[in-house]
Structure formats: C-alpha cells, structure tokens
mmCIF file as gemmi writes it, N, C-alpha and C atoms, coordinates in Angstrom:
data_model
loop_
_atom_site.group_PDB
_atom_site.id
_atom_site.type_symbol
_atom_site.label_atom_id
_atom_site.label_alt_id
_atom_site.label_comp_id
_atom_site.label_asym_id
_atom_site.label_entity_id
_atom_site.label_seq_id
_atom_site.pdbx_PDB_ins_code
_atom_site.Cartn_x
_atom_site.Cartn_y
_atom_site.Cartn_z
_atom_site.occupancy
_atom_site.B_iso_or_equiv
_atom_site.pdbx_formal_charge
_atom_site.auth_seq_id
_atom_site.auth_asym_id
_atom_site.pdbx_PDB_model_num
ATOM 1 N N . UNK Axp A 1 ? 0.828 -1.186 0 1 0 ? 1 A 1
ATOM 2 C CA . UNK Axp A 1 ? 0 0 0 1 0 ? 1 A 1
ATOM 3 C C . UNK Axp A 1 ? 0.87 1.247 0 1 0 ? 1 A 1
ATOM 4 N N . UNK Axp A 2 ? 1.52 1.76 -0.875 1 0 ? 2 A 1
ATOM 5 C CA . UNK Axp A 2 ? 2.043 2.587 -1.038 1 0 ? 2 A 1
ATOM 6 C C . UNK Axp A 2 ? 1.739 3.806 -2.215 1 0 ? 2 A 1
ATOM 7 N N . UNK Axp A 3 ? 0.204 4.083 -1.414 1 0 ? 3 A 1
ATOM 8 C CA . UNK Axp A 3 ? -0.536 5.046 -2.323 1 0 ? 3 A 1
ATOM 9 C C . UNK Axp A 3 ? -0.563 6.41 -1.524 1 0 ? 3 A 1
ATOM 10 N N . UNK Axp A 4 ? 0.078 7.322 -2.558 1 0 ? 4 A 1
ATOM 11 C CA . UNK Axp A 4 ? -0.342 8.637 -1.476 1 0 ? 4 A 1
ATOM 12 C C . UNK Axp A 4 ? -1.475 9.396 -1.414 1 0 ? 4 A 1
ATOM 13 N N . UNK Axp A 5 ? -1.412 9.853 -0.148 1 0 ? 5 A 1
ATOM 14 C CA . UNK Axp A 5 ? -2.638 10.548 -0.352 1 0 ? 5 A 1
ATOM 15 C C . UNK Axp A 5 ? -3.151 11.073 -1.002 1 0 ? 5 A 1
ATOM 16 N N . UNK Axp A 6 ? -4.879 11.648 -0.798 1 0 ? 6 A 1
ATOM 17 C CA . UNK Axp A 6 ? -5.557 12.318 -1.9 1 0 ? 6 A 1
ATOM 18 C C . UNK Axp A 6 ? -5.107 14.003 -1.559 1 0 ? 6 A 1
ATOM 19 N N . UNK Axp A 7 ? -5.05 14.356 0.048 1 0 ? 7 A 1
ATOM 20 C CA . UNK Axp A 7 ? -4.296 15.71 0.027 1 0 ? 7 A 1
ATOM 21 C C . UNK Axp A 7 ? -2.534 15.513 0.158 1 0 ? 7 A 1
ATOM 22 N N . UNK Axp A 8 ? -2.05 16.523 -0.264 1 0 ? 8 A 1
ATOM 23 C CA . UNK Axp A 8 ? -0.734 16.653 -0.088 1 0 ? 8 A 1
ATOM 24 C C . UNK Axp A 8 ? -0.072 17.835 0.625 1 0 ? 8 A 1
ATOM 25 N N . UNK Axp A 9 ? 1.104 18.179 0.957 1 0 ? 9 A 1
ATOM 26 C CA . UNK Axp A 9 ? 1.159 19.075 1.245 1 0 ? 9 A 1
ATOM 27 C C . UNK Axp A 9 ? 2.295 20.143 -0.066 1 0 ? 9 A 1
ATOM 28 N N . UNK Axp A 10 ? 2.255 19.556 -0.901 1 0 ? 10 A 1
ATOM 29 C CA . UNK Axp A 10 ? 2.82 20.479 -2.294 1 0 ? 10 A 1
ATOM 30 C C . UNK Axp A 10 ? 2.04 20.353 -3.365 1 0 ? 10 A 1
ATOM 31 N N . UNK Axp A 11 ? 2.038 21.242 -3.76 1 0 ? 11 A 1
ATOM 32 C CA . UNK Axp A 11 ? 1.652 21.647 -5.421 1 0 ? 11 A 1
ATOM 33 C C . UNK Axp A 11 ? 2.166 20.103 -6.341 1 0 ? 11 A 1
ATOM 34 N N . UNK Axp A 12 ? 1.245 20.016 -7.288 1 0 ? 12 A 1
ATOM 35 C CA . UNK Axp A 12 ? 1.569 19.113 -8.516 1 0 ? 12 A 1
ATOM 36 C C . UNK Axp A 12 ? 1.127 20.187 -9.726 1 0 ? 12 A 1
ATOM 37 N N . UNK Axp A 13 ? 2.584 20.744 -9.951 1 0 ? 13 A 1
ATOM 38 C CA . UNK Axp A 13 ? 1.932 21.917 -10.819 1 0 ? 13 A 1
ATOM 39 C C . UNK Axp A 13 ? 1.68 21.553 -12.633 1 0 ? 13 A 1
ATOM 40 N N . UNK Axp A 14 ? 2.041 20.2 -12.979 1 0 ? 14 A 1
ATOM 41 C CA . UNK Axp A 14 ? 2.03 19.665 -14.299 1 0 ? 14 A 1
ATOM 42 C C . UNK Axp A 14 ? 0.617 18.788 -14.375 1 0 ? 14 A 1
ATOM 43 N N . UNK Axp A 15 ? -0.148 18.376 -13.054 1 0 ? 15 A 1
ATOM 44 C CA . UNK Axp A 15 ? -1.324 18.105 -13.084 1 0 ? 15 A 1
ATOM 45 C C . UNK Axp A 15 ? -2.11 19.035 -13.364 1 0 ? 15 A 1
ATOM 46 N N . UNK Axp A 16 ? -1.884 20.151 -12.837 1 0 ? 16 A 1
ATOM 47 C CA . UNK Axp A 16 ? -2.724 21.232 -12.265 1 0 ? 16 A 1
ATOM 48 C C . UNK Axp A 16 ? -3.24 22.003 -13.92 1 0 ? 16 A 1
ATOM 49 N N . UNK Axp A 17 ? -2.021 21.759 -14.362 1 0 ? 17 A 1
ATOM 50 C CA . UNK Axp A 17 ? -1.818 22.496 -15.517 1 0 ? 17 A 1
ATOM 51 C C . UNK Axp A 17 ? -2.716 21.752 -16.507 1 0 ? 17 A 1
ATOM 52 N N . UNK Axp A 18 ? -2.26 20.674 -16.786 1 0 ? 18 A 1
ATOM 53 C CA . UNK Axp A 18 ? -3.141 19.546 -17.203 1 0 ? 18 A 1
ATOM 54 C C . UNK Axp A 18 ? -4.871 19.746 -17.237 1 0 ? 18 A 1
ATOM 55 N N . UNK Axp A 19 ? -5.147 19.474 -16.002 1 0 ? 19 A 1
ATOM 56 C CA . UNK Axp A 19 ? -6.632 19.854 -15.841 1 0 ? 19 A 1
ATOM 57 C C . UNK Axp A 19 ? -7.511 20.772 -15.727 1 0 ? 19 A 1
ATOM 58 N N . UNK Axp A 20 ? -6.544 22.048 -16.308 1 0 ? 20 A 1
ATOM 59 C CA . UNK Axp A 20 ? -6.719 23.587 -16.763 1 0 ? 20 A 1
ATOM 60 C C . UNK Axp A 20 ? -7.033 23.459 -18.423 1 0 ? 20 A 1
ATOM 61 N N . UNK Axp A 21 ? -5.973 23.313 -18.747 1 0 ? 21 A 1
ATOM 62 C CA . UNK Axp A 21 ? -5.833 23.4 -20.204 1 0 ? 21 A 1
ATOM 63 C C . UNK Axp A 21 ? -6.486 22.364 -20.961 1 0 ? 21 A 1
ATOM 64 N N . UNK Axp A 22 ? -6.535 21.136 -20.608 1 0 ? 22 A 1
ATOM 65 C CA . UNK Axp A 22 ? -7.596 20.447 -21.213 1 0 ? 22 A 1
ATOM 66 C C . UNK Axp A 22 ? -8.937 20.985 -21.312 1 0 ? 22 A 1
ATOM 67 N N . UNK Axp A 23 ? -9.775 21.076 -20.236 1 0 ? 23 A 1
ATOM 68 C CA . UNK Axp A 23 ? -11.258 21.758 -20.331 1 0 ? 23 A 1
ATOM 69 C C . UNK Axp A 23 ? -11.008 23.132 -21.391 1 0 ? 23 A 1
ATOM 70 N N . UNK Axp A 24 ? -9.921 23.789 -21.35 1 0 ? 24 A 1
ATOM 71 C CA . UNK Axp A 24 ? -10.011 25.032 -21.718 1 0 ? 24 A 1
ATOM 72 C C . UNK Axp A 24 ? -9.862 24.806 -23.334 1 0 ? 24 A 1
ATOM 73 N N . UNK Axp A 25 ? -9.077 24.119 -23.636 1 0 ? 25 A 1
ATOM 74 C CA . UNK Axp A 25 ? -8.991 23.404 -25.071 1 0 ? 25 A 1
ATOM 75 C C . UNK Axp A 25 ? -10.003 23.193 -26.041 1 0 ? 25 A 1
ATOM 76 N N . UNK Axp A 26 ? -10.611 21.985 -25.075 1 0 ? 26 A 1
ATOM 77 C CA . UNK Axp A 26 ? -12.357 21.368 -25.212 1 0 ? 26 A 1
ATOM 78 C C . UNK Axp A 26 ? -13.457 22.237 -25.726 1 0 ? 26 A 1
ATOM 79 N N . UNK Axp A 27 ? -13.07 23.731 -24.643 1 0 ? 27 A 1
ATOM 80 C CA . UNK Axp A 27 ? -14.256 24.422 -24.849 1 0 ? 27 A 1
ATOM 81 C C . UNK Axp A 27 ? -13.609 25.613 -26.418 1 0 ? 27 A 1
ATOM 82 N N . UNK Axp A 28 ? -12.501 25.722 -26.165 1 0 ? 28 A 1
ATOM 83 C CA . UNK Axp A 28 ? -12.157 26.694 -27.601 1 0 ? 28 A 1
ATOM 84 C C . UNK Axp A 28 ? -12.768 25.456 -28.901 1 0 ? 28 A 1
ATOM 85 N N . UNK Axp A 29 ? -12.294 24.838 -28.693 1 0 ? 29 A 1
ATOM 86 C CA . UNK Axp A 29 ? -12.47 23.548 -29.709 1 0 ? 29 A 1
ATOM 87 C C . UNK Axp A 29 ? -14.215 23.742 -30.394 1 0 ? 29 A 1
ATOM 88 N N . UNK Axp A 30 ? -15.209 24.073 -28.942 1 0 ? 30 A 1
ATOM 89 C CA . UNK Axp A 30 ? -16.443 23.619 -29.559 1 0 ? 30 A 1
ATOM 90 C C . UNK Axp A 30 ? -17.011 24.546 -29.699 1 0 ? 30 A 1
ATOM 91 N N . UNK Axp A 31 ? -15.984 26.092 -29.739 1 0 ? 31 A 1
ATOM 92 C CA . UNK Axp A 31 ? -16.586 27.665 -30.049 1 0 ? 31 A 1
ATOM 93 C C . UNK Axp A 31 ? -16.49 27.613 -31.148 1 0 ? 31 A 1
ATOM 94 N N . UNK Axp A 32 ? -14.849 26.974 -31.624 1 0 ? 32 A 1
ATOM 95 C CA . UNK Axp A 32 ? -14.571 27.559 -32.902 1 0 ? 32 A 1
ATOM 96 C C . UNK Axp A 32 ? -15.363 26.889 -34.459 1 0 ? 32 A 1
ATOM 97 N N . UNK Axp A 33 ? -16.075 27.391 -35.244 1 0 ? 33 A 1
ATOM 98 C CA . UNK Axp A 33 ? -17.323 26.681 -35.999 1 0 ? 33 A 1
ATOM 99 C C . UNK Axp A 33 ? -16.794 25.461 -36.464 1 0 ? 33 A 1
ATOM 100 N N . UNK Axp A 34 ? -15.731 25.14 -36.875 1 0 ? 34 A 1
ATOM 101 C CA . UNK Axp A 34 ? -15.274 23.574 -37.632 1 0 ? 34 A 1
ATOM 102 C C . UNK Axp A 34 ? -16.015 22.955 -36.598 1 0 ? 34 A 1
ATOM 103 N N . UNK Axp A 35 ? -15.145 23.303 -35.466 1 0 ? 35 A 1
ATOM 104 C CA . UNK Axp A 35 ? -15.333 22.524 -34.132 1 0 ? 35 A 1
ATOM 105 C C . UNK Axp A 35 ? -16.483 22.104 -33.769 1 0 ? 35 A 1
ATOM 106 N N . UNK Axp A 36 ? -17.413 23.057 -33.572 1 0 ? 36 A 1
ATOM 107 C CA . UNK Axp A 36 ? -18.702 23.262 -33.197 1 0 ? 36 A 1
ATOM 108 C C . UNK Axp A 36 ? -19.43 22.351 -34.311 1 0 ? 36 A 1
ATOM 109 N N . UNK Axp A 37 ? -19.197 22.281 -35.168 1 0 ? 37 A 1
ATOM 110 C CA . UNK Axp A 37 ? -19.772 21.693 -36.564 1 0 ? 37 A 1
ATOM 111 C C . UNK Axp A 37 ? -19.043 19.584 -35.956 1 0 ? 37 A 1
ATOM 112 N N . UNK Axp A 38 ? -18.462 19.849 -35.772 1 0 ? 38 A 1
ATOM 113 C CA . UNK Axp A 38 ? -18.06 18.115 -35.86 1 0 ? 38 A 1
ATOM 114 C C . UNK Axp A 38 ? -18.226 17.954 -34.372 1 0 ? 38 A 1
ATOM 115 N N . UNK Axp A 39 ? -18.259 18.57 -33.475 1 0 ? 39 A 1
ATOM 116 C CA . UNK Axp A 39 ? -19.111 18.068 -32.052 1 0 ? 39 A 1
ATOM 117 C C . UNK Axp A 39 ? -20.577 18.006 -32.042 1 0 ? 39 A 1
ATOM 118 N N . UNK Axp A 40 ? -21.556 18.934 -33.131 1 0 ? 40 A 1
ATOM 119 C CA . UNK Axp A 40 ? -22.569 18.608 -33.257 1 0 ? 40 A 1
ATOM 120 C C . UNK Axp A 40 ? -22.943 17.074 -33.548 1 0 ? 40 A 1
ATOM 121 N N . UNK Axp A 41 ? -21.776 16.698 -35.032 1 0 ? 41 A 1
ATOM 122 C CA . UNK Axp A 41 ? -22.081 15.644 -35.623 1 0 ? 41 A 1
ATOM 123 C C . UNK Axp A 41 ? -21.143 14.376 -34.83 1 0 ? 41 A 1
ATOM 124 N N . UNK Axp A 42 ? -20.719 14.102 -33.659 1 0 ? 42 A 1
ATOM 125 C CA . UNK Axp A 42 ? -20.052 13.38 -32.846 1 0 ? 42 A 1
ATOM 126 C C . UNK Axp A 42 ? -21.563 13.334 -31.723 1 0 ? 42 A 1
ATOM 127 N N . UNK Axp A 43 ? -22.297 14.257 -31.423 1 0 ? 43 A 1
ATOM 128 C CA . UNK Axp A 43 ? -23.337 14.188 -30.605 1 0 ? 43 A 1
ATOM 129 C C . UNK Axp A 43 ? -24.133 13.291 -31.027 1 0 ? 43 A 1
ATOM 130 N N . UNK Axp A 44 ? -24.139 13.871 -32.497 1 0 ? 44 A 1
ATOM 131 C CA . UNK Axp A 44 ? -25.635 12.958 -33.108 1 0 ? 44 A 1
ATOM 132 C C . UNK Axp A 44 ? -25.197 11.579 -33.669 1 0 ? 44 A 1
ATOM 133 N N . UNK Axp A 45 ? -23.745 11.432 -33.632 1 0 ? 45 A 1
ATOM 134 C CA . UNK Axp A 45 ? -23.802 9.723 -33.491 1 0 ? 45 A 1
ATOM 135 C C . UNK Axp A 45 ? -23.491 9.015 -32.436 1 0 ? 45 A 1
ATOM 136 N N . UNK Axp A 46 ? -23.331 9.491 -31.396 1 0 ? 46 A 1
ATOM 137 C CA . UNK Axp A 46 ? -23.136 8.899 -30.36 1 0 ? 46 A 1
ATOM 138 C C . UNK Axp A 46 ? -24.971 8.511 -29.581 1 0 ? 46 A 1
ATOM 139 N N . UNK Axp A 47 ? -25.516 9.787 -29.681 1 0 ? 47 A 1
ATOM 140 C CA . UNK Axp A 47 ? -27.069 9.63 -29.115 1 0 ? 47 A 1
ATOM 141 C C . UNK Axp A 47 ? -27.743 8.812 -29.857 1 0 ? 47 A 1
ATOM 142 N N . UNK Axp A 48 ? -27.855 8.44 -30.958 1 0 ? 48 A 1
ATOM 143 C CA . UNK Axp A 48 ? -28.538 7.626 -32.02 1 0 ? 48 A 1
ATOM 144 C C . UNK Axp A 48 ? -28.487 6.261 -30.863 1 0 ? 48 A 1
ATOM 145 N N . UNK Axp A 49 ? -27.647 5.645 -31.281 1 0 ? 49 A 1
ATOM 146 C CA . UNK Axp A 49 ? -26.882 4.602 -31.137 1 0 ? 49 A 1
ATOM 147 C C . UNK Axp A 49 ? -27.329 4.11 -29.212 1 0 ? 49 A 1
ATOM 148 N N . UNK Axp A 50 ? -26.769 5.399 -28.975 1 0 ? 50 A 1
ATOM 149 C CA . UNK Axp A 50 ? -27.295 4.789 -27.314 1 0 ? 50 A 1
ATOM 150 C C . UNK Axp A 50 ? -28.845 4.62 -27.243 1 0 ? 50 A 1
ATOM 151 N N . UNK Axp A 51 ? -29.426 5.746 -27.471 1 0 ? 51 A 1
ATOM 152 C CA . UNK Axp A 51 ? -31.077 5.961 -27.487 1 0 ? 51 A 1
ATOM 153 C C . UNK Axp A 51 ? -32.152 4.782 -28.436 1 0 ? 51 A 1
ATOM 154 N N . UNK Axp A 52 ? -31.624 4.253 -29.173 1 0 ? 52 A 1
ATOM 155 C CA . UNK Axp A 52 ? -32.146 3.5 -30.378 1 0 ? 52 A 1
ATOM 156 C C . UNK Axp A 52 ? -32.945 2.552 -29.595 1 0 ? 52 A 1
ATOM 157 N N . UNK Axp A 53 ? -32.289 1.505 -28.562 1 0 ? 53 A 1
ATOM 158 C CA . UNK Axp A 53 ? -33.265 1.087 -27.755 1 0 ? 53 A 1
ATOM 159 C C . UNK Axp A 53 ? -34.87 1.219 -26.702 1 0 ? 53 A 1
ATOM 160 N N . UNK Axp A 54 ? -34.692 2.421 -26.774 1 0 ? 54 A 1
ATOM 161 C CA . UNK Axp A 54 ? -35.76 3.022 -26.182 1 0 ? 54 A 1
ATOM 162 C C . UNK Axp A 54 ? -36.532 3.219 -27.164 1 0 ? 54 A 1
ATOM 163 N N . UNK Axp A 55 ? -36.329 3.542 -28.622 1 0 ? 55 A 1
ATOM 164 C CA . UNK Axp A 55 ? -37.067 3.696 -29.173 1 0 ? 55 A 1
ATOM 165 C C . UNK Axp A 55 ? -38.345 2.419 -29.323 1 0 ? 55 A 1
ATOM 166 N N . UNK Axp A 56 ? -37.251 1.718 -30.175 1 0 ? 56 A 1
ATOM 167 C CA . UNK Axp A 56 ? -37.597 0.119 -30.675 1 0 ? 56 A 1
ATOM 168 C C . UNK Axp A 56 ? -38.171 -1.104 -29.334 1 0 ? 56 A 1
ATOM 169 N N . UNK Axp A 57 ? -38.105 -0.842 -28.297 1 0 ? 57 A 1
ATOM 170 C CA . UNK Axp A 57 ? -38.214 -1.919 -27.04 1 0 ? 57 A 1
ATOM 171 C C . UNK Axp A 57 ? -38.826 -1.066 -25.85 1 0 ? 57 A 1
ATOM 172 N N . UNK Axp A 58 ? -40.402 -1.463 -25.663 1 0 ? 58 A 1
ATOM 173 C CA . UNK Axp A 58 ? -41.429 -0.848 -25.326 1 0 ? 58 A 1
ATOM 174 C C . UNK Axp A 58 ? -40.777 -1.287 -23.539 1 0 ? 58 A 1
ATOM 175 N N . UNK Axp A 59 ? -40.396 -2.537 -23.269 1 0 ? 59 A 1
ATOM 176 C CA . UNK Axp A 59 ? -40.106 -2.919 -21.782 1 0 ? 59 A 1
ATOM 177 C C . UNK Axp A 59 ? -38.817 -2.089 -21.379 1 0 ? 59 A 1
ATOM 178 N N . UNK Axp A 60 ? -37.705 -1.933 -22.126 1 0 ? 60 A 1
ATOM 179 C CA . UNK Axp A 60 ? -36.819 -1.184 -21.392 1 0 ? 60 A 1
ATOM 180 C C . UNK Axp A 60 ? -36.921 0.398 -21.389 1 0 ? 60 A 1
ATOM 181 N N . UNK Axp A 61 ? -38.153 0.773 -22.802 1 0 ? 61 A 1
ATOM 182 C CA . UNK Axp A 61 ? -38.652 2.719 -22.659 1 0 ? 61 A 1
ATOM 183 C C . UNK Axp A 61 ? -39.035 2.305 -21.014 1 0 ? 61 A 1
ATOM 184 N N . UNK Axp A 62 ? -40.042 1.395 -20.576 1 0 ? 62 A 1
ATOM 185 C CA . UNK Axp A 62 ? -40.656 1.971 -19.153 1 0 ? 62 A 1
ATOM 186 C C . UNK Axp A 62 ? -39.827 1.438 -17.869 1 0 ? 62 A 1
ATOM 187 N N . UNK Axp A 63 ? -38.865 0.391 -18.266 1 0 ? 63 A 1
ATOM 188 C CA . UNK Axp A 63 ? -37.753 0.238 -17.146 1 0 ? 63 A 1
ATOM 189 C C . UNK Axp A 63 ? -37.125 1.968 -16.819 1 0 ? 63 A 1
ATOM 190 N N . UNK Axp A 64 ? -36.47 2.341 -18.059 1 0 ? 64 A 1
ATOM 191 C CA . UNK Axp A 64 ? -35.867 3.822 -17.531 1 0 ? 64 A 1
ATOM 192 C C . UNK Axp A 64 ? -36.591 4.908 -16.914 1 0 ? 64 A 1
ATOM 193 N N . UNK Axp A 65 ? -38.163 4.762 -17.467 1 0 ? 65 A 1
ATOM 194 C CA . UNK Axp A 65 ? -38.74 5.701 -17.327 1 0 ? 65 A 1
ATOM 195 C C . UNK Axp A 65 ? -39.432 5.688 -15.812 1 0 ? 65 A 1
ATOM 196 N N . UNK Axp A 66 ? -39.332 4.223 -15.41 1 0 ? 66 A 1
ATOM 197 C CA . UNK Axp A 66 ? -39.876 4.122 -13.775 1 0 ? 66 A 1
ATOM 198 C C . UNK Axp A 66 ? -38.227 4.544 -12.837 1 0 ? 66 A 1
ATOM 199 N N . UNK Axp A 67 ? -37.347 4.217 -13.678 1 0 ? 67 A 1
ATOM 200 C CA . UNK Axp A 67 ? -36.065 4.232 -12.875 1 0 ? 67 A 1
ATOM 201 C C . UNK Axp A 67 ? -35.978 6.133 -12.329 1 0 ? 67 A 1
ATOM 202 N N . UNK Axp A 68 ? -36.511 6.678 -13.73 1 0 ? 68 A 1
ATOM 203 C CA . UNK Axp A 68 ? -35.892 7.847 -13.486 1 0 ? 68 A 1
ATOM 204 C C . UNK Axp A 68 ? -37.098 8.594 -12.414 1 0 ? 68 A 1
ATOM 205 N N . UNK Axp A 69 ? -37.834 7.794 -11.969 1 0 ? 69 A 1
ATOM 206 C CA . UNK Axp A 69 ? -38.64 8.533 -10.684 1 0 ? 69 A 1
ATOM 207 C C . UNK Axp A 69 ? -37.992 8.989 -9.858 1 0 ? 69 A 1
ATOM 208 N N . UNK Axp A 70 ? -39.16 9.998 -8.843 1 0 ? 70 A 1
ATOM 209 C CA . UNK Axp A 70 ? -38.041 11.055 -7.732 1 0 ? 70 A 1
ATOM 210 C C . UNK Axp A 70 ? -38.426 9.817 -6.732 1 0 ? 70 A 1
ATOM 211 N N . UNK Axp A 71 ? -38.563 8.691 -6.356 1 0 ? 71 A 1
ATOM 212 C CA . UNK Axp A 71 ? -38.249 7.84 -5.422 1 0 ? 71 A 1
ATOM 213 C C . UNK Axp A 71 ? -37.015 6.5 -5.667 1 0 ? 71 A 1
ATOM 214 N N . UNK Axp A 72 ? -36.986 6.512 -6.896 1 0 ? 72 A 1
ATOM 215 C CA . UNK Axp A 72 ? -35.614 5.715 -6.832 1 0 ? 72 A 1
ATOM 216 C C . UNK Axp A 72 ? -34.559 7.15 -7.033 1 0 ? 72 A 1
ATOM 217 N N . UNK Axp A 73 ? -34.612 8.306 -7.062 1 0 ? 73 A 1
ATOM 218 C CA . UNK Axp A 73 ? -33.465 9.337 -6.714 1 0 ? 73 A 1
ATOM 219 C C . UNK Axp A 73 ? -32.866 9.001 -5.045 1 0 ? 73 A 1
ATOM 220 N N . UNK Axp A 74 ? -34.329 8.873 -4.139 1 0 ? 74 A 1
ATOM 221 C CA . UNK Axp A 74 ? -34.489 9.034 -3.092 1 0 ? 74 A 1
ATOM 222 C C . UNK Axp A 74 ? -33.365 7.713 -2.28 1 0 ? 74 A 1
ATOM 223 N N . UNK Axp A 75 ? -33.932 6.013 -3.123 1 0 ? 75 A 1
ATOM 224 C CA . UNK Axp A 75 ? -33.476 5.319 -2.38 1 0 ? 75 A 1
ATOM 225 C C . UNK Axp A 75 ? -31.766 5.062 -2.863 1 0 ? 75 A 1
ATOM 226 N N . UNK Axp A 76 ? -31.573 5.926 -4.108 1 0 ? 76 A 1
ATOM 227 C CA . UNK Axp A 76 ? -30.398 5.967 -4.229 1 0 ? 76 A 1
ATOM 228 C C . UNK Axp A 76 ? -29.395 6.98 -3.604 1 0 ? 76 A 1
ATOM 229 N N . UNK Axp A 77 ? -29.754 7.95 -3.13 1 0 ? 77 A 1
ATOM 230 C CA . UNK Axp A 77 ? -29.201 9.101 -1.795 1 0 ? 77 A 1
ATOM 231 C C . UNK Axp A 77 ? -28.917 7.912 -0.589 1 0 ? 77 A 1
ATOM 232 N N . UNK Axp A 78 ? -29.753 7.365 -0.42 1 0 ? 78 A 1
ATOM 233 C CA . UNK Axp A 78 ? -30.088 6.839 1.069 1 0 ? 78 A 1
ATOM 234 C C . UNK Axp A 78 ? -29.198 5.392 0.922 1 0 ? 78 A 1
ATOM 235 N N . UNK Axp A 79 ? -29.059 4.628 0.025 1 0 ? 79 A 1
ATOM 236 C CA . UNK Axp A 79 ? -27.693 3.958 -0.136 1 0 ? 79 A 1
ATOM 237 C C . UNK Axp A 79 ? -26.228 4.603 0.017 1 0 ? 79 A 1
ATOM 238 N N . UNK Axp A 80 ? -26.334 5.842 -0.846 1 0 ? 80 A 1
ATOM 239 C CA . UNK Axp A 80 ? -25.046 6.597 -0.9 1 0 ? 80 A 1
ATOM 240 C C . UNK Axp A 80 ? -25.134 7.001 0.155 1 0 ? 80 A 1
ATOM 241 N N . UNK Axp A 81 ? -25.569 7.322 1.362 1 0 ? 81 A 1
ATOM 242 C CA . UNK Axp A 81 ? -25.529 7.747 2.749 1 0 ? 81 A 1
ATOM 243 C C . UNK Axp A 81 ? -25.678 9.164 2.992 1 0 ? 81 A 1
C-alpha cells in the first residue's frame, strides 16, 4: 500500500496544468465553428446509437422511465448515505 494521499502538502503543478488546459482546449475547440460543426455531428452519433433502444423496445422505454422517478433518486441518496 504505497498510495499517497488524496491531500498533499505540495503543489503538482504539471497536473494542475493539465486539468486547466484540457477543459479550456475542449471548450475553444467547440466555439470555434469547424469545431462546433463536428461536435454537433459526434453528438448525433453517439445519441442515435445509445437511445435506439428506447425507441424500438417498449419494456426497457418503461424500465428507464420508472427508474428515473423522484423515489428511486431518493433510495439511491439513502444507499449513498
């Protein structure tokens, strides 16, 4: 077990940097119109594909749709503690 901790007491300034500039990247990326243009079309094949089942399969549309009630929110808080 030679994991360090989650606090430290120094800077990790090449992480830090890291998880700055990535998001910041991401988001120039999906201002700039190419960008914006091929994250649209990365959206719309990724959602197809996941969603397609719900369309086509009447038992798992109402599995999600009972899942996404505000009482399984509830008993899932109350697991997570």
């Amino acid at each position: 077990m030679n994991n360090p901790g989650l606090f430290q007491a120094r800077w990790n300034a090449r992480r830090l940097a890291f998880c700055n500039v990535v998001p910041l990247a991401l988001l120039a990326f999906c201002l700039w119109p190419t960008g914006q243009r091929q994250c649209v079309f990365f959206d719309g094949w990724l959602f197809h594909p996941l969603n397609s089942p719900l369309a086509t399969n009447p038992i798992w549309l109402h599995i999600w749709a009972i899942a996404s009630l505000r009482p399984f929110d509830a008993v899932g808080r109350w697991f997570r503690g």
